[in-house]
VOPAGU-2260 file (C-alpha; in pm, 1 decimal, decimal comma):
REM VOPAGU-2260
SITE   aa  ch    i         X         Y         Z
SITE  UNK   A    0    -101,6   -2536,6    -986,2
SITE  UNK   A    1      15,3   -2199,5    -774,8
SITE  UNK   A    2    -256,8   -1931,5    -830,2
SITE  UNK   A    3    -187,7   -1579,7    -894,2
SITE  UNK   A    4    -186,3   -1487,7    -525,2
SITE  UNK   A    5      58,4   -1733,4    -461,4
SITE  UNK   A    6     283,3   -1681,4    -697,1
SITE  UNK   A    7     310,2   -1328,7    -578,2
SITE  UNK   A    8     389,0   -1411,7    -205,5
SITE  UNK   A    9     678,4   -1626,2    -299,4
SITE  UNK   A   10     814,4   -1349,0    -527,4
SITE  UNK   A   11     762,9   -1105,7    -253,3
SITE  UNK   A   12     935,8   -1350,4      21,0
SITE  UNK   A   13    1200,6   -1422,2    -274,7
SITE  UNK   A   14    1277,1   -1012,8    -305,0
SITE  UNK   A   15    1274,6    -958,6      31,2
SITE  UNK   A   16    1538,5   -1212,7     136,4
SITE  UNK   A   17    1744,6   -1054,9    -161,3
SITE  UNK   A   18    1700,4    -757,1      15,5
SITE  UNK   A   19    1751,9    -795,2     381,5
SITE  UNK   A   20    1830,3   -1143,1     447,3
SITE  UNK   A   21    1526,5   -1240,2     651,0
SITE  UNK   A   22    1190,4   -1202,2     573,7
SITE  UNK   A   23     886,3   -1222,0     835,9
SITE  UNK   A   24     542,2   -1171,7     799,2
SITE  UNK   A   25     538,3    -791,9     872,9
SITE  UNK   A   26     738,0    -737,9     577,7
SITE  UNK   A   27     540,2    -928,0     298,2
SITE  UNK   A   28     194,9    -728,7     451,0
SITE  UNK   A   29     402,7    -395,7     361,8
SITE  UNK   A   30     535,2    -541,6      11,5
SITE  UNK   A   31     190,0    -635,7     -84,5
SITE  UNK   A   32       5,9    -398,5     134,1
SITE  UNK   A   33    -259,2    -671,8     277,1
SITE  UNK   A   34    -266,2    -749,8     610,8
SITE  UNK   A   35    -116,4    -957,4     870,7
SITE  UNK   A   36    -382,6   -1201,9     904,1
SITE  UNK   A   37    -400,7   -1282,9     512,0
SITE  UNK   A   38      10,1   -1297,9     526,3
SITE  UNK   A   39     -13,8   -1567,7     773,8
SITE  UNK   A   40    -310,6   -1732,9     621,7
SITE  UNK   A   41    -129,8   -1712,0     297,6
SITE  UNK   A   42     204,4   -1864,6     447,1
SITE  UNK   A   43     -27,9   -2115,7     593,8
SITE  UNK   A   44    -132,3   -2203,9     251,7
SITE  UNK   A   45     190,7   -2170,5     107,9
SITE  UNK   A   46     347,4   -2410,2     395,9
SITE  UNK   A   47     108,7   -2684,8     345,8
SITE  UNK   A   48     138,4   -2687,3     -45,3
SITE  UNK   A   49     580,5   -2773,6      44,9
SITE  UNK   A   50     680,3   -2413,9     -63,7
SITE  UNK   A   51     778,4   -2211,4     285,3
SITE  UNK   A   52     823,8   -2306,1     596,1
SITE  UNK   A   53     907,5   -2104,9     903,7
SITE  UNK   A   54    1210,2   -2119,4    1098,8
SITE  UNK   A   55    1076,1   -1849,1    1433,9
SITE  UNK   A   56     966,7   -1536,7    1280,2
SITE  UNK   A   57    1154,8   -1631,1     980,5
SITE  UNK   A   58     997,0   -1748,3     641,3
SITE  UNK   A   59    1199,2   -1933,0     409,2
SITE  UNK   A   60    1138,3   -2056,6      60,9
SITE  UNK   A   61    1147,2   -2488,0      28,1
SITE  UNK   A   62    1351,1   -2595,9    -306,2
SITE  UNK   A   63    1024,4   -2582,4    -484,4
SITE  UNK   A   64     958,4   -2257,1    -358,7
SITE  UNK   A   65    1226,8   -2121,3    -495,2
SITE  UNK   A   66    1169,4   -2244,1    -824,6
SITE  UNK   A   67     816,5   -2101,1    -868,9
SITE  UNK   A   68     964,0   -1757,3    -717,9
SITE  UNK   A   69    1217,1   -1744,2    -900,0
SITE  UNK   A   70    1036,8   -1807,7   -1252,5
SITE  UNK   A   71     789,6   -1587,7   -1121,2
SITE  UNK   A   72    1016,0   -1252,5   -1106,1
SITE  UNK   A   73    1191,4   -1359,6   -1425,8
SITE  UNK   A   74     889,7   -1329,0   -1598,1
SITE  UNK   A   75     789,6   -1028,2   -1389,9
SITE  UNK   A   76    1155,6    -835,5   -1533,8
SITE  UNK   A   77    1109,8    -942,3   -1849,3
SITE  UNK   A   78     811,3    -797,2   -1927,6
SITE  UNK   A   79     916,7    -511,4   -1664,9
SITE  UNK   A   80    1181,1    -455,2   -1905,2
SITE  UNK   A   81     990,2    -529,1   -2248,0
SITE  UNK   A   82     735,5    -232,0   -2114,9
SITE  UNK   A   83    1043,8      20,7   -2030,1
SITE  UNK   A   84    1189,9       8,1   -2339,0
SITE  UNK   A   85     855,3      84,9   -2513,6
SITE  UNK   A   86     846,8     368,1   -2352,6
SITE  UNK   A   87     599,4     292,7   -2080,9
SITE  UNK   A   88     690,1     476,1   -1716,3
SITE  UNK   A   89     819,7     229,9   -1481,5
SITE  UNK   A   90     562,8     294,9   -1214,7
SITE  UNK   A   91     311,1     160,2   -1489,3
SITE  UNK   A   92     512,9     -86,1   -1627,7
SITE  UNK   A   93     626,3    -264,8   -1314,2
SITE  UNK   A   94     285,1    -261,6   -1203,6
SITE  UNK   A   95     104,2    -404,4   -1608,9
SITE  UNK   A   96     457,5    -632,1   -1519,2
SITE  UNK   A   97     281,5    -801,9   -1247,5
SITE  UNK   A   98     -49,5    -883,9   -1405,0
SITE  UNK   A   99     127,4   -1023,5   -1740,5
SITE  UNK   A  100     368,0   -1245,8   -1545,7
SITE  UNK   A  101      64,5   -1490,1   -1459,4
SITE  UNK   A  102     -59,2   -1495,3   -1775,1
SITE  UNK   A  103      93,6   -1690,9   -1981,4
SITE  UNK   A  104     201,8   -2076,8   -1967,9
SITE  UNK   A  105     603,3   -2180,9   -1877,5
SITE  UNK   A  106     634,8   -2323,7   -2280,4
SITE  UNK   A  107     421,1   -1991,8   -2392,8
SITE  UNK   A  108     673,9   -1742,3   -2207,1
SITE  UNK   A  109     977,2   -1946,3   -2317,6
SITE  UNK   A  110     931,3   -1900,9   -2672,4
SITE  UNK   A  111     820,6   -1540,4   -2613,5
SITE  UNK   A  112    1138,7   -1438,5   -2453,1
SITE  UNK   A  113    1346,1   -1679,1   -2689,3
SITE  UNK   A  114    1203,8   -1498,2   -2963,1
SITE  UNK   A  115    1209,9   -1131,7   -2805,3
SITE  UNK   A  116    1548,4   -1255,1   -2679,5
SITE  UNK   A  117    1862,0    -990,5   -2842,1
SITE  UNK   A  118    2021,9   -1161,3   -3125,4
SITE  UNK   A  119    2451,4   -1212,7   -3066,7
């Protein structure tokens, strides 16, 4: 199971890509604001456990990285979103957004959003 930390750095990676096309190491430190050497210990981590690997300077998300990133910032706009439109500010609710996105289990934050879901 990805931890917290983890599951941020491949939703960081994920964004950043989105973003710019590329991602290095530089660029996660400034997302997250930690510092190089805990980026590349991180990656380290992150390569070992099948979910990036590096192509130069470039890290890339595997298949299965992809899929934990990607579930990750779903969960991370959805309650992003949820907080917004109950009136929080966004510079609170992005940031409550990324503590609540770890929280819960996949079959917990299913039926959450299912039920939370707009009816049509």
């Amino acid at each position: 199971m990805l931890h917290e930390s983890g599951e941020d750095y491949l939703e960081a990676i994920l964004v950043i890509r989105r973003l710019r096309g590329s991602c290095r190491n530089v660029d996660i430190a400034g997302r997250l604001g930690r510092s190089k050497p805990s980026v590349t210990k991180a990656l380290s981590n992150l390569a070992a456990a099948g979910l990036v690997r590096m192509s130069g300077r470039d890290v890339l998300l595997t298949e299965e990285g992809e899929r934990a990133a990607s579930a990750t910032l779903e969960r991370h706009r959805f309650f992003e979103r949820l907080l917004v439109e109950s009136g929080v500010d966004a510079k609170t609710a992005s940031a409550e957004a990324c503590r609540m996105e770890h929280c819960l289990s996949e079959d917990s934050f299913r039926k959450l959003a299912d039920r939370l879901a707009p009816e049509g």
